[in-house]
BAFI-3210 file (N, C-alpha, C; in Angstrom, 3 decimals, decimal comma, padded with zeros to 6 digits):
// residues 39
n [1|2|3|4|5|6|7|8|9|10|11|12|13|14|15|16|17|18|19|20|21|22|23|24|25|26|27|28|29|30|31|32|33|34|35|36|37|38|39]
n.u [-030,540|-026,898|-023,732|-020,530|-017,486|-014,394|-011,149|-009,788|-012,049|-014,960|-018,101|-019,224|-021,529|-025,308|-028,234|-031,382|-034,796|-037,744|-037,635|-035,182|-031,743|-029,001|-025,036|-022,306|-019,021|-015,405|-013,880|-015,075|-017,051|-020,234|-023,038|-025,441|-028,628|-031,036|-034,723|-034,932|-032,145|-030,661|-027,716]
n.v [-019,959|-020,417|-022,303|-021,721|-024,141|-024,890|-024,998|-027,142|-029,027|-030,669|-031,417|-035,223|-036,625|-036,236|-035,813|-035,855|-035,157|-034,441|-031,014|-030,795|-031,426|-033,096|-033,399|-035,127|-034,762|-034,475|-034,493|-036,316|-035,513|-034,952|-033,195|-031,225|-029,623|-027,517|-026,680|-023,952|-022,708|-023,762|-025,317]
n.w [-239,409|-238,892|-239,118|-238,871|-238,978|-237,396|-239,479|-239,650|-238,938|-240,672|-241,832|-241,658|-241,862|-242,077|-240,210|-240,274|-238,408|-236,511|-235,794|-235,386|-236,303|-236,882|-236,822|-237,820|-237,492|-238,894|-236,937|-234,966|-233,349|-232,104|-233,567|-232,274|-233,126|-233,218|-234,204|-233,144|-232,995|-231,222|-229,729]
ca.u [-029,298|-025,543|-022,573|-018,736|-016,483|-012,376|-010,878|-009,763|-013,264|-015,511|-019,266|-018,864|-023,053|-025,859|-029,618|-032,825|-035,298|-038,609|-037,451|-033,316|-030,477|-027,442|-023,886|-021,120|-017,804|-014,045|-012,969|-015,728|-018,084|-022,083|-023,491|-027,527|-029,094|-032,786|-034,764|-034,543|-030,489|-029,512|-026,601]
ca.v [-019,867|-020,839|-022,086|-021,871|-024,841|-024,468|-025,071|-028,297|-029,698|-031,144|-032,424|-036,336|-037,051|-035,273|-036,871|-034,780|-035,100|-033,567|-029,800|-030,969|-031,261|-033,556|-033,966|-035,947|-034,086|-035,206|-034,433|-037,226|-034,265|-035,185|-031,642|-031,835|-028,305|-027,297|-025,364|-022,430|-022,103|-023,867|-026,478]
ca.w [-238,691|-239,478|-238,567|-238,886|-238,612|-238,040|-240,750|-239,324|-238,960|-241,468|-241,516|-242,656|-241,954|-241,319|-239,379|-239,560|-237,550|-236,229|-235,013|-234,991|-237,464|-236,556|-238,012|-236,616|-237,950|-238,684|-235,232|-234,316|-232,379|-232,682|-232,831|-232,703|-233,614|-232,950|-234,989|-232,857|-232,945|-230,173|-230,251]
c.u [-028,201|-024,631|-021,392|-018,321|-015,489|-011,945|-010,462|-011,074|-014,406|-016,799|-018,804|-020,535|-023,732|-027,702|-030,374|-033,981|-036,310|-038,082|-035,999|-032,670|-029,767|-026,469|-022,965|-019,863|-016,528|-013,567|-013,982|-016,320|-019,641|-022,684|-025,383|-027,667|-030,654|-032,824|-034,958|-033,460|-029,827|-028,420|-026,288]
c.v [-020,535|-021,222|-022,343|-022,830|-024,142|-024,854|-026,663|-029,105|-029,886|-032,002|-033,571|-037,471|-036,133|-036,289|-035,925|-035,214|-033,918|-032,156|-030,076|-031,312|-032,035|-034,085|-034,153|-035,133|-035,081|-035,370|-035,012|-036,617|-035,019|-034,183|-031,870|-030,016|-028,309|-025,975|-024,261|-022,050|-023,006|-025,331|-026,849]
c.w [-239,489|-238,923|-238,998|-238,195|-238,550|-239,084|-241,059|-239,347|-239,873|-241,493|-242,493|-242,738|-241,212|-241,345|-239,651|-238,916|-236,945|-235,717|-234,718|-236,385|-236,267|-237,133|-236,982|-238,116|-238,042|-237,484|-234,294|-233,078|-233,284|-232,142|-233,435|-232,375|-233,067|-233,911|-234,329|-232,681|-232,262|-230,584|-229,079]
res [x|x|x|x|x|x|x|x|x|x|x|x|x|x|x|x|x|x|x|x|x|x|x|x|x|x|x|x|x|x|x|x|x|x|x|x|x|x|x]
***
């Protein structure tokens, strides 16, 4: 899977983790992923 930021927004760290992905962005969002897509 993939995703599109705005153009405004910017990953500034990213966590992994058993079956998750997480990145905290410029616009100070903590987006946690799974490995089947979801957000």
């Amino acid at each position: 899977w993939s995703m599109r930021f705005d153009m405004d927004e910017e990953v500034r760290s990213v966590a992994l983790g058993v079956g998750w992905i997480a990145a905290v962005t410029s616009l100070n969002f903590l987006r946690i992923f799974t490995e089947g897509g979801l957000q």
